[in-house]
Every structure is written in structure tokens, then in C-alpha cells.
DRENSE-493608 format. One record per residue (C-alpha): residue number from 1; residue in three letters; z, y, x. Coordinates in nm, 2 decimals. Each point is the difference from the previous one (the first is absolute). Example, Ala and Ser with C-alpha at 12.3 -4.5 7.8 and 13.67 -1.06 7.14 Angstrom:
BEGIN
<resi 1, resn ALA, up 0.78, north -0.45, east 1.23>
<resi 2, resn SER, up -0.07, north 0.34, east 0.14>
// end
This chain:
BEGIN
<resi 1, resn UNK, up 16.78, north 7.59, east 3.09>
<resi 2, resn UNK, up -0.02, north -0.05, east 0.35>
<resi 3, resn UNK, up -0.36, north -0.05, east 0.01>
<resi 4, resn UNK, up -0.08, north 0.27, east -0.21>
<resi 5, resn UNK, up 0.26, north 0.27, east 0.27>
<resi 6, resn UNK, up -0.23, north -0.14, east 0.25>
<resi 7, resn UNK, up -0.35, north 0.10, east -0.16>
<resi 8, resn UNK, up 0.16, north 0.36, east -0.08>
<resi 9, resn UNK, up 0.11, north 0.02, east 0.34>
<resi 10, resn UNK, up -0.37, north -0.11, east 0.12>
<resi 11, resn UNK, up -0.15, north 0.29, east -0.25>
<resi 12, resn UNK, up 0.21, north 0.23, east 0.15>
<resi 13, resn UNK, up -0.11, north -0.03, east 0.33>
<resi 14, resn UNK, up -0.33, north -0.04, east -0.06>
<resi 15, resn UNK, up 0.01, north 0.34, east -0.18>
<resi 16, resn UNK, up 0.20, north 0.15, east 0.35>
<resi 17, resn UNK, up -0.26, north -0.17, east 0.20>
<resi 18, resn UNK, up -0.32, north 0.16, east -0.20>
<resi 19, resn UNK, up 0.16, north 0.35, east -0.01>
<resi 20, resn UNK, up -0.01, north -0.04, east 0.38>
<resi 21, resn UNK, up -0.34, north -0.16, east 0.00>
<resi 22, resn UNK, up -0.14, north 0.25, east -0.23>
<resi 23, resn UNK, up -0.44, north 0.05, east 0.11>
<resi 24, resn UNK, up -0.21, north 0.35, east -0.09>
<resi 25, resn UNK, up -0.24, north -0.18, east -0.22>
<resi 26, resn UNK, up 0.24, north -0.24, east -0.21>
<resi 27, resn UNK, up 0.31, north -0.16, east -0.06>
<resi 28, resn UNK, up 0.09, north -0.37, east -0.13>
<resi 29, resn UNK, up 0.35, north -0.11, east -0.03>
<resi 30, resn UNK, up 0.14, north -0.36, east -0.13>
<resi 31, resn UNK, up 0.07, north -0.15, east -0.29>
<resi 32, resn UNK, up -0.28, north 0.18, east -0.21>
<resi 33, resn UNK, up 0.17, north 0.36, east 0.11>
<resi 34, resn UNK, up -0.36, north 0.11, east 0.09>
<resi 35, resn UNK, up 0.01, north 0.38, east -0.05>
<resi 36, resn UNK, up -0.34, north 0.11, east 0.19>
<resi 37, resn UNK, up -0.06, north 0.33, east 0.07>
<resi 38, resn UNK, up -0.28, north 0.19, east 0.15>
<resi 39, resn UNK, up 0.00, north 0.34, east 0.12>
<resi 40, resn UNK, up -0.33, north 0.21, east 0.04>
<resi 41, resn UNK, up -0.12, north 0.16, east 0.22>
<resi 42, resn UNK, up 0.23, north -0.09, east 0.32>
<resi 43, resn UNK, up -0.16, north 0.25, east 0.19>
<resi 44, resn UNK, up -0.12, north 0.36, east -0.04>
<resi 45, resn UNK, up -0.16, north 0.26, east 0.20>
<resi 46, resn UNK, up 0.01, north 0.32, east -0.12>
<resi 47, resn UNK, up -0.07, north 0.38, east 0.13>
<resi 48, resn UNK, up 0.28, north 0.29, east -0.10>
<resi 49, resn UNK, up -0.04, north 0.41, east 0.01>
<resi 50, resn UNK, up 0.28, north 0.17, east 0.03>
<resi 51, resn UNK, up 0.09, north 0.17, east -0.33>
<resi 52, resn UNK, up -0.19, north -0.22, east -0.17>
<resi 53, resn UNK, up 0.16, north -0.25, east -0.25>
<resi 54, resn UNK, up -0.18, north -0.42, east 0.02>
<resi 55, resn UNK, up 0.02, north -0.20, east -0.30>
<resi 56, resn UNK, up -0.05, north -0.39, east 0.07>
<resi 57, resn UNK, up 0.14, north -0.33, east -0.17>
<resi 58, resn UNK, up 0.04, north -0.38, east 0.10>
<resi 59, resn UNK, up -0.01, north -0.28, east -0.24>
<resi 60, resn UNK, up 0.31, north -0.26, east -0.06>
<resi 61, resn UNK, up -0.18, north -0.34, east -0.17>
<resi 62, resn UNK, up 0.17, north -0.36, east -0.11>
<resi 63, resn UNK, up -0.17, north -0.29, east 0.03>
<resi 64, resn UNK, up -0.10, north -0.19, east -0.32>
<resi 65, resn UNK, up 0.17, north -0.29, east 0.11>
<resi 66, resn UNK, up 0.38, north 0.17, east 0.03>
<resi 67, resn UNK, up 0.23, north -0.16, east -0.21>
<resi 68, resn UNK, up 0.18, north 0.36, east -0.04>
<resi 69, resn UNK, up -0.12, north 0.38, east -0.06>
<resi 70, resn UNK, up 0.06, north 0.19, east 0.30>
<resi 71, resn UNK, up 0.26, north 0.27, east 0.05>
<resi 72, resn UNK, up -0.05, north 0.21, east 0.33>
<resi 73, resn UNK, up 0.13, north 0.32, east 0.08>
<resi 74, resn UNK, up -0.15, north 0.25, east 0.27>
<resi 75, resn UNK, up 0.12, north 0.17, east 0.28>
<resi 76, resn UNK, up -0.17, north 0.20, east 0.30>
<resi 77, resn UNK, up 0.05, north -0.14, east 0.37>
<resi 78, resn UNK, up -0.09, north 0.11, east 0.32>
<resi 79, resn UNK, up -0.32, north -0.19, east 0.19>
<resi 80, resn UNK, up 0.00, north -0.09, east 0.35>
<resi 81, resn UNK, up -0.11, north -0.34, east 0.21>
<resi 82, resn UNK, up 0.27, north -0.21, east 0.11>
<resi 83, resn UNK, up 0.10, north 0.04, east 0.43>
<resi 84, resn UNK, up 0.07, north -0.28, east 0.20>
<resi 85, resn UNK, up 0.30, north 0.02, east 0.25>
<resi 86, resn UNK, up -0.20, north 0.24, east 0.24>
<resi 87, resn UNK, up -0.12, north 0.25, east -0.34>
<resi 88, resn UNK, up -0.31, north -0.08, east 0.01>
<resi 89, resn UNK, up -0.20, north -0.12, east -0.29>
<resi 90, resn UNK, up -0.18, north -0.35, east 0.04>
<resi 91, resn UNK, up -0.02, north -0.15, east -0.35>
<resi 92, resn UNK, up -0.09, north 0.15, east -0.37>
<resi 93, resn UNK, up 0.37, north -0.04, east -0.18>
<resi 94, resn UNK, up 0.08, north 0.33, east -0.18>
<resi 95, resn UNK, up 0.34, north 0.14, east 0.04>
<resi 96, resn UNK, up 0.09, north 0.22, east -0.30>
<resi 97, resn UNK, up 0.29, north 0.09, east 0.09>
<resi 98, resn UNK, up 0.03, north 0.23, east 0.33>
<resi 99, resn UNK, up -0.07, north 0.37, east -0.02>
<resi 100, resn UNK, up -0.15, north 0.21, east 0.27>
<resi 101, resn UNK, up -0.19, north 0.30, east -0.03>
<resi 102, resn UNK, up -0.33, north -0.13, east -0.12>
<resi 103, resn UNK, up 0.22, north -0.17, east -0.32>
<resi 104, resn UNK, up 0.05, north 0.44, east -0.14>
<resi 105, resn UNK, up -0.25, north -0.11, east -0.27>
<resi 106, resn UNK, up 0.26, north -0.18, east -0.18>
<resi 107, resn UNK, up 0.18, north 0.31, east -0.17>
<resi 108, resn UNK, up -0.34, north 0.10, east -0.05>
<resi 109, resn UNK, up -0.08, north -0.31, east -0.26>
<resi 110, resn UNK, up 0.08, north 0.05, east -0.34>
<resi 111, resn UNK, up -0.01, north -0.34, east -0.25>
<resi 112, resn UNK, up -0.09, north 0.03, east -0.34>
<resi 113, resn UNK, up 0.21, north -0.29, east -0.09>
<resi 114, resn UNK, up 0.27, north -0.20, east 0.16>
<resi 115, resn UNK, up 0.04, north -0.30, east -0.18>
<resi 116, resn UNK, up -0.21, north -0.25, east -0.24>
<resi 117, resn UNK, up -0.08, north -0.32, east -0.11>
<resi 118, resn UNK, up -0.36, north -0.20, east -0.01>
<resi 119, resn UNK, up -0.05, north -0.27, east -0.21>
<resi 120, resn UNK, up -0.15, north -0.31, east 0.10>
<resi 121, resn UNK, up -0.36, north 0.08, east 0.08>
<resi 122, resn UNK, up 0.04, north 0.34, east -0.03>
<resi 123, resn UNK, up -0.03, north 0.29, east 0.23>
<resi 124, resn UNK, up 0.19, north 0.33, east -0.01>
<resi 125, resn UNK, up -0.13, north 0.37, east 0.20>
<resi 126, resn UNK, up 0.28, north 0.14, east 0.23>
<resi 127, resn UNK, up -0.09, north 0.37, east 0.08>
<resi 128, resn UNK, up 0.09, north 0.23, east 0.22>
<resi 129, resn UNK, up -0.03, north 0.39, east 0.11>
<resi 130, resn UNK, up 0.01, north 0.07, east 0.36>
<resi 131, resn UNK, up 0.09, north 0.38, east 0.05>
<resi 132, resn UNK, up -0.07, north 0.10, east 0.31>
<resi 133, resn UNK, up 0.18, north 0.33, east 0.19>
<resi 134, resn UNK, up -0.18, north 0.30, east 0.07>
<resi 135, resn UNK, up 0.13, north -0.09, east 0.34>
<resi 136, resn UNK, up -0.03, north -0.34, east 0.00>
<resi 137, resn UNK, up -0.10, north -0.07, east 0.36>
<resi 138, resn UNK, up -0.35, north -0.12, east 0.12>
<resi 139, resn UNK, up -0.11, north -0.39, east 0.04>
<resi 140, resn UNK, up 0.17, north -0.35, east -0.10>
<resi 141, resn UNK, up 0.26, north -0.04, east -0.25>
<resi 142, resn UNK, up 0.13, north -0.32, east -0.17>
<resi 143, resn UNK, up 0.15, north -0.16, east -0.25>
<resi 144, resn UNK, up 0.05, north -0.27, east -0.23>
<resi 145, resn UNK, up -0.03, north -0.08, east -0.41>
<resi 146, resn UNK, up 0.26, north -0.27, east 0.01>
<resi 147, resn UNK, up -0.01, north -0.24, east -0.29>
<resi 148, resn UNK, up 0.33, north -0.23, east -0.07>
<resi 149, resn UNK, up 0.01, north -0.28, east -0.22>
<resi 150, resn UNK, up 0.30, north 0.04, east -0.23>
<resi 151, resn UNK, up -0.09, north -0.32, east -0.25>
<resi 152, resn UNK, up 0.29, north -0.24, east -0.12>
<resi 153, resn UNK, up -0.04, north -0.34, east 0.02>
<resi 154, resn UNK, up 0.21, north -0.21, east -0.22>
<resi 155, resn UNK, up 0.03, north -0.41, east 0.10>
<resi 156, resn UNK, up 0.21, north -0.22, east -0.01>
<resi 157, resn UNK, up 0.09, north -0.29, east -0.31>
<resi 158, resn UNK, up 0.12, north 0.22, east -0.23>
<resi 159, resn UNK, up 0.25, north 0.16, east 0.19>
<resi 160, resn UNK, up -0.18, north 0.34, east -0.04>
<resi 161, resn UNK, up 0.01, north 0.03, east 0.43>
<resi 162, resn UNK, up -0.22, north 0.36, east 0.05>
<resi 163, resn UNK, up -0.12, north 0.08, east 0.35>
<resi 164, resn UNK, up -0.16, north 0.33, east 0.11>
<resi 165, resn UNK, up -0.30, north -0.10, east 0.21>
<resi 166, resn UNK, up -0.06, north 0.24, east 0.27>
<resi 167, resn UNK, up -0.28, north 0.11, east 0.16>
<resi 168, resn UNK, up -0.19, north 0.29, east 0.09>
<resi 169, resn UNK, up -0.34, north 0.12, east 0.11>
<resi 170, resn UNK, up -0.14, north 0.34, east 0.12>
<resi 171, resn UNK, up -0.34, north 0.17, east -0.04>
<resi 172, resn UNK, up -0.03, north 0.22, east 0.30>
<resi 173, resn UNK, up -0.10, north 0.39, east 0.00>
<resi 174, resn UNK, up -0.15, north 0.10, east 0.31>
<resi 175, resn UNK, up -0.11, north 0.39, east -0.04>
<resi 176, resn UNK, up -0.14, north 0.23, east 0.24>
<resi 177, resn UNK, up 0.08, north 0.39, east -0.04>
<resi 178, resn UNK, up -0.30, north 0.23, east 0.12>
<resi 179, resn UNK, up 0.06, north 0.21, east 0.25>
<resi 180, resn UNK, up -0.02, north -0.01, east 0.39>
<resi 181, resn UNK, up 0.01, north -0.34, east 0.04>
<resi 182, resn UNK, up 0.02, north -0.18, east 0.38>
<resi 183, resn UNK, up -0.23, north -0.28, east 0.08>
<resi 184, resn UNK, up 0.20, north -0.16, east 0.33>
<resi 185, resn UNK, up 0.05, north -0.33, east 0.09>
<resi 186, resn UNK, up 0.02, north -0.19, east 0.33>
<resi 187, resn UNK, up -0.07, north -0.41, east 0.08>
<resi 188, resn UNK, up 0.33, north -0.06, east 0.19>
<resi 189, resn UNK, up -0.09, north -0.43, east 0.11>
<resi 190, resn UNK, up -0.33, north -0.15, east -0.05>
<resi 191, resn UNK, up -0.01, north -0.35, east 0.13>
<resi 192, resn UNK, up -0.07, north -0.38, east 0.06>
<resi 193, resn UNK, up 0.10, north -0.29, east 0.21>
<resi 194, resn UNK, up -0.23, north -0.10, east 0.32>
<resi 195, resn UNK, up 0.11, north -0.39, east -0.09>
<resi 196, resn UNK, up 0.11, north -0.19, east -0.31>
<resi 197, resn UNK, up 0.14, north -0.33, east -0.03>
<resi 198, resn UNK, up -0.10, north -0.08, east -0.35>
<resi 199, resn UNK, up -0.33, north 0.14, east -0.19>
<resi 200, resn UNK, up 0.23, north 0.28, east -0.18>
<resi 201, resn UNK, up -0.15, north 0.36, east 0.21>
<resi 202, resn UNK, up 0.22, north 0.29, east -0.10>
<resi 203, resn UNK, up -0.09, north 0.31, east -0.01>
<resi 204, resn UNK, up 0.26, north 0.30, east -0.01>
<resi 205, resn UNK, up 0.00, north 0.38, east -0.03>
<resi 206, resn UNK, up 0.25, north 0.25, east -0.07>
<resi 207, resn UNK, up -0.09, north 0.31, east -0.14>
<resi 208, resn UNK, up 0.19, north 0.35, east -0.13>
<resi 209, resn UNK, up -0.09, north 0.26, east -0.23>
<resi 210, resn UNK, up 0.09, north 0.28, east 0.15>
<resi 211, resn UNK, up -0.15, north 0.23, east -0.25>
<resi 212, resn UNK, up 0.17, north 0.11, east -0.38>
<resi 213, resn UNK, up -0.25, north -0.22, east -0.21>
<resi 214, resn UNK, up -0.02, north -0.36, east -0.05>
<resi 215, resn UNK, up -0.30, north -0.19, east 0.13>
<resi 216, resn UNK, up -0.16, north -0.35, east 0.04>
<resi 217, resn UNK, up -0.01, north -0.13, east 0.36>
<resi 218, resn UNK, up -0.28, north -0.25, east 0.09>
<resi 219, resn UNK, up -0.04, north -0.31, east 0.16>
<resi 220, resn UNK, up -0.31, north -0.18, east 0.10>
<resi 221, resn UNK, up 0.02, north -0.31, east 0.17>
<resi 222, resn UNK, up -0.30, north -0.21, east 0.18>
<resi 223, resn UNK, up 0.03, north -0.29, east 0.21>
<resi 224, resn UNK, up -0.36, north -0.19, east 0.17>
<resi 225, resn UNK, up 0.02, north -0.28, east 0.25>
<resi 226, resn UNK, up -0.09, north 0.13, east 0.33>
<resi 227, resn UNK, up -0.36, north -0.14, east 0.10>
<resi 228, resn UNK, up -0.04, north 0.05, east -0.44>
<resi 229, resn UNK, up -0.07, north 0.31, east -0.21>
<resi 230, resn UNK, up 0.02, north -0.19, east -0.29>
<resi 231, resn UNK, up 0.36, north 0.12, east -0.12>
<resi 232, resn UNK, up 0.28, north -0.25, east -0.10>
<resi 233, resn UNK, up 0.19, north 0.24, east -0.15>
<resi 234, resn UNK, up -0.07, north 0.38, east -0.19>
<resi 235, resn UNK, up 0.15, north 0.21, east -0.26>
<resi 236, resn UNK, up -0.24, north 0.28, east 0.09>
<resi 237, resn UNK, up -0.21, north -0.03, east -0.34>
<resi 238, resn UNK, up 0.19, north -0.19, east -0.22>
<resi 239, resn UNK, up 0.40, north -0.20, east 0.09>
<resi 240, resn UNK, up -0.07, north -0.31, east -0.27>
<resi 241, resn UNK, up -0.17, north -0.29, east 0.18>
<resi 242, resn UNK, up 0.07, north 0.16, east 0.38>
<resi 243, resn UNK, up 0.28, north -0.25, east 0.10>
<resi 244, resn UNK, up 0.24, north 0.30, east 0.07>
<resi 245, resn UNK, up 0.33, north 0.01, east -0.14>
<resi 246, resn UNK, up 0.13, north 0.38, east -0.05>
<resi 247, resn UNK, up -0.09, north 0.30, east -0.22>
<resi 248, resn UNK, up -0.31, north 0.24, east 0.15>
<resi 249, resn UNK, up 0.19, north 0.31, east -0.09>
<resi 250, resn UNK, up 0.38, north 0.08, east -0.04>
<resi 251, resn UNK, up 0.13, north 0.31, east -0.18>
<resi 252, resn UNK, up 0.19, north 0.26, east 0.23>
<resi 253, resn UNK, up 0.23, north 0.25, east -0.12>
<resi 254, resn UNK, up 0.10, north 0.34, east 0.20>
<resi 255, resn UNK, up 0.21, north -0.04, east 0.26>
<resi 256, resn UNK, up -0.04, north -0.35, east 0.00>
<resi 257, resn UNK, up -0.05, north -0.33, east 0.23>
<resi 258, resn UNK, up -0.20, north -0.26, east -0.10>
<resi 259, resn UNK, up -0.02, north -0.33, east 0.16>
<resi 260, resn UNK, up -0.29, north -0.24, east -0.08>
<resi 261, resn UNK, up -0.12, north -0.33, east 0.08>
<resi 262, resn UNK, up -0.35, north -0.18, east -0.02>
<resi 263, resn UNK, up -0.01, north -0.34, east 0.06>
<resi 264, resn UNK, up -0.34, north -0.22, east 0.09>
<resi 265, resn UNK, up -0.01, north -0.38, east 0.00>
<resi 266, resn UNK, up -0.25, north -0.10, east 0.30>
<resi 267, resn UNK, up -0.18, north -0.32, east -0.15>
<resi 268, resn UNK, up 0.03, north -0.14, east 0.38>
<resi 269, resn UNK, up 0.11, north -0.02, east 0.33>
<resi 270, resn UNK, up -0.16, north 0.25, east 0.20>
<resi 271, resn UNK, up -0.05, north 0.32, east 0.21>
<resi 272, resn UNK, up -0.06, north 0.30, east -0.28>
<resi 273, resn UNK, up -0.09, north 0.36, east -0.01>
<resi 274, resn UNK, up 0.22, north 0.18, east -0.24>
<resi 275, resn UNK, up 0.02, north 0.38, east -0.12>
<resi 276, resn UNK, up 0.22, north 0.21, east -0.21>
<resi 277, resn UNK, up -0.08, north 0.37, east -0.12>
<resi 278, resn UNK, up 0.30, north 0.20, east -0.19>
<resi 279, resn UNK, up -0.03, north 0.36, east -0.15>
<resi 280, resn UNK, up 0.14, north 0.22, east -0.18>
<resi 281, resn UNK, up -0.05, north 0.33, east -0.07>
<resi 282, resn UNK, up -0.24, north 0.08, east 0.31>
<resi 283, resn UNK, up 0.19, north -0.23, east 0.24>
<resi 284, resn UNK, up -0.20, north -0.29, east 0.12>
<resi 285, resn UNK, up 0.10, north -0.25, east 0.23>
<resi 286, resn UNK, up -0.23, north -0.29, east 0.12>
<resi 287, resn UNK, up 0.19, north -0.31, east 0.20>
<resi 288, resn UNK, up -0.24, north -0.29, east 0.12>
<resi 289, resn UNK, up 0.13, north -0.31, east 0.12>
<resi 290, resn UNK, up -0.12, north -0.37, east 0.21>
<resi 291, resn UNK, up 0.20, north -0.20, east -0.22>
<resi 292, resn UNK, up 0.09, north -0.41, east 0.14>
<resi 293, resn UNK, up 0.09, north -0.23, east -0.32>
<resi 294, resn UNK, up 0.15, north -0.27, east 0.26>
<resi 295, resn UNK, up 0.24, north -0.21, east -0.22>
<resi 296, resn UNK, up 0.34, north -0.14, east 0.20>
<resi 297, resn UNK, up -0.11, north -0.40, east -0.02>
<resi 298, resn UNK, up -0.32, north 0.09, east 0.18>
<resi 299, resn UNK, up 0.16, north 0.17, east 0.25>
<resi 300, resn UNK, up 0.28, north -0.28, east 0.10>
<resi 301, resn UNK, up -0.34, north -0.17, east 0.00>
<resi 302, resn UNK, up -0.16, north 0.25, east 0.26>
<resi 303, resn UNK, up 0.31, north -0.02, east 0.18>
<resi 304, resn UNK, up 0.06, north -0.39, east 0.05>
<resi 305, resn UNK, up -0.37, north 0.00, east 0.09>
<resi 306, resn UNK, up 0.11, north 0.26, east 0.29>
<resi 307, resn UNK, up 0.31, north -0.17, east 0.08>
<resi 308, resn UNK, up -0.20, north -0.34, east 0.04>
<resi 309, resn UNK, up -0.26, north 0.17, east 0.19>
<resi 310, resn UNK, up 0.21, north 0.16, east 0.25>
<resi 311, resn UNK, up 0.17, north -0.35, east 0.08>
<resi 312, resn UNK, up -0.31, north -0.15, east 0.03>
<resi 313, resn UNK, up -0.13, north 0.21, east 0.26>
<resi 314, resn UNK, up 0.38, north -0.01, east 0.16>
<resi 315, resn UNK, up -0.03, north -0.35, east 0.01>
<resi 316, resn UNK, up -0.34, north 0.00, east 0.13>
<resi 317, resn UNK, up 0.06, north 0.22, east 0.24>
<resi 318, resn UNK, up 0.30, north -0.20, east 0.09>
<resi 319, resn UNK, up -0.21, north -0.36, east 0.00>
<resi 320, resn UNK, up -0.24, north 0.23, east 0.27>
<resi 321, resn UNK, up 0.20, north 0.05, east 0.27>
<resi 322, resn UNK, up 0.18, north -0.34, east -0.04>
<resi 323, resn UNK, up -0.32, north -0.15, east 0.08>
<resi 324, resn UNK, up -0.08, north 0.24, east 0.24>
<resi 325, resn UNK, up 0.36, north -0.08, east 0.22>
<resi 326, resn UNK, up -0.05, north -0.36, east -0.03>
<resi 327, resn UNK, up -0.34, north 0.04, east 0.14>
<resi 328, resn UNK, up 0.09, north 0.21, east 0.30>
<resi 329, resn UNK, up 0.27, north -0.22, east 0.11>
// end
């Protein structure tokens, strides 16, 4: 009895601890409660006319390999990046939660369905209307399809135990409405150390949207030694294979801040020549850099070797005019 308390109490945390843990692309829980679901697609970029009803869908599957159907149900959320502590925006989590002015689209959205179930390998159509005001204003607007896992799982040695596993995911509608639309954005920090300690270069920018549509800022990073012009690091063509660490473009809503980071691992002590370009919209900004990679053991090393110097001299010096006074008197 005892034992068997303990393995329900161990279920039931593991099923807390995966509602937490819950991933966009799939979900496994414990003790063969392996609902997977899959939403499609997470992201959509679509244009809205005022007036003008758009008709859309998103797709709900569950994975062959689920030991139950699924049972979701639908709601609409707002869309926005997660702020750090200053409000700006420096990583890709999605709040769906907070409204501003850019979230109006979502009395706009209209679903066709709210609830549902998929069986195992099967995939079920979710769609939607957007109606969009006569005077709906011009440029960005956001929401999200948000899909929640609503399936039952019982467990437990025939003690009929049913837990709700928790989860949801969220496909992302991110509109533009035509009309005068502003283009503005400014590079606020664009920058990199003069002298690193270990081979880890970072390279930061912050950028804002000052315009009323979203955008994609960029972020080109190249990094040669300095008597070389055979680059050690590059995402200029293609990121995969160029030993830097850091997305070449980050997605900017209005009236947004977005900080970024680009990292390049030097394969050796050195002196380098390093230069990052950010734009967005028609905003450029160009930073080089003469770059030291001097790590902290070989500079204790430098600086016994300068100690030990100095005395040397000190005591040579000194030895000198020793001589020199004994030879005088």
C-alpha cells in the first residue's frame, strides 16, 4: 500500500512537472501518459483590407504513438515577445497573454469551432474568420490560435486515478492592414569588446521599431585576424558552419526594443579585426573593432615575466653602483 501511495504520488508530480515543461513541437509525460500533440502552422503572416472578411485554418494532429485520443479545446490569445526587466525584448518566448494596441485583432477573430478531439494519428482543421473593421487602423496587428490539451489520463493500479494533462501551444497570426503604413526604426547600441579573456567575442545591438509594422532586423557578423583576410568567423552568406552562436535576424514588433547577441569563438590567441553591420528598415549601422583574445593565465604569465624583469634590472642596477663605491674608495 505504501509503495503503491508512493508511485501515485510520483505520477502525480511528474504529470505537474510536464504541464510546466510543456515544448511547441511535442509533449511526453511518464508512465506511458504520452499524449503528443502537434500544432500547424505556429506561425502565419498574413495581409488584411479593411472591410474585407479573411478565412484561414490551422491543423491540431496526435501522434501515432499516443496512448489516448486527444481532446483540446481553442481559445484566441494575444501575441507579443516576452520583456526583460528594462522592456526590452531579447529572446523569442511568446507571451499570449498581455494586450496592447497592436493585440485589437483579437475581437476581430472568429473560430469555427471551439473544441474537439483527434484520434491517435489523426489530424483535425481548426478554422477561422478574421473580420476586419472598416476602420480598422493601418499596419501590425496580432494574435494567437491557442490550442489546450484537455485529454484525461487515467493511471494508477486499478484505483481509477484520472489526471487532466495540461498543456497548451499557440499558432501565431501576425497581419498587416493596408493603409499608410510607417517604415521607422533606429539602431540604439551597436557594439564589441576591445579585449576578451576567453575565445567567446560578443557582439551586441539594440534596435527599435519605431514604425507601426513588424520587421526583421539583421545581423551580420565577420571577424579576420589582423595581418589575415582569411575570416575565422561569418554569417554573411550562410550562419551553419561559421562558428557563431546567435540568430542572423530577430523579429521586431512596433514600438518595440530588441536586444540581440552574436557570439564568435576565436580558434586562438590573438589580435583580430572584427565587424558588425545591423539594419532595419533603412537604418544601418557599421561598428569595427581591434579585438585582443588575451586569456587571464597568459597574462599572470606576462606579468611575472615583468615583475622578474623589473627586479632584475633593480638588482642590477643596485650590484652597479655597489661595485662602483667599493672601487672609488
Amino acid at each position: 500500500m505504501v509503495a503503491r501511495r508512493i508511485k501515485n504520488l510520483m505520477v502525480a508530480m511528474g504529470v505537474l512537472l510536464g504541464s510546466l515543461m510543456g515544448v511547441a513541437g511535442a509533449f511526453a509525460d511518464f508512465d506511458g501518459m504520452d499524449t503528443v500533440m502537434t500544432i500547424s502552422p505556429p506561425k502565419q503572416k498574413i495581409i488584411l483590407t479593411p472591410g474585407e472578411d479573411y478565412e484561414g485554418s490551422i491543423s491540431v494532429s496526435c501522434s501515432s504513438n499516443a496512448k489516448n485520443d486527444l481532446k483540446y479545446s481553442v481559445t484566441i490569445g494575444s501575441y507579443g515577445l516576452t520583456k526583460d526587466e528594462g522592456g526590452k525584448a531579447d529572446y523569442d518566448d511568446i507571451d499570449l497573454d498581455t494586450v496592447t494596441g497592436y493585440n485589437q485583432m483579437m475581437s476581430w477573430v472568429e473560430l469555427k469551432k471551439d473544441k474537439g478531439t483527434v484520434e491517435k494519428g489523426g489530424t483535425d482543421i481548426i478554422p477561422f474568420v478574421i473580420h476586419v473593421p472598416k476602420n480598422a487602423p493601418a499596419g501590425g496587428q496580432y494574435a494567437s490560435i491557442i490550442v489546450q490539451n484537455d485529454t484525461s489520463v487515467v493511471t494508477g493500479s486499478g484505483e481509477g486515478v484520472s489526471f487532466v494533462n495540461t498543456f497548451r501551444f499557440a499558432s501565431s497570426l501576425l497581419a498587416e492592414v493596408t493603409g499608410v503604413t510607417k517604415d521607422e526604426g533606429e539602431i540604439l547600441e551597436n557594439n564589441m569588446p576591445s579585449f576578451i579573456l576567453n575565445n567567446q567575442l560578443p557582439a551586441t545591438s539594440l534596435v527599435k521599431n519605431n514604425g507601426n509594422v513588424h520587421t526583421d532586423a539583421e545581423y551580420t557578423l565577420q571577424v579576420w585576424p589582423l595581418f589575415s583576410d582569411e575570416e575565422v568567423c561569418t554569417n554573411e552568406e550562410k550562419e551553419e558552419g561559421s562558428k557563431i552562436e546567435g540568430s542572423k535576424t530577430s523579429f521586431i514588433m512596433p514600438d518595440t526594443e530588441r536586444y540581440h547577441t552574436q557570439t564568435c569563438y576565436l580558434p586562438a590567441i590573438g589580435i583580430y579585426r572584427a565587424v558588425q553591420t545591423v539594419k532595419i528598415f533603412n537604418e544601418t549601422s557599421v561598428v569595427e573593432k581591434t579585438v585582443i583574445f588575451c586569456p587571464l593565465w597568459l597574462l599572470f604569465i606576462m606579468l611575472f615575466v615583468i615583475i622578474a624583469l623589473v627586479l632584475w634590472i633593480f638588482m642590477k642596477v643596485k650590484g652597479n653602483k655597489k661595485r662602483k663605491s667599493t672601487t672609488t674608495e
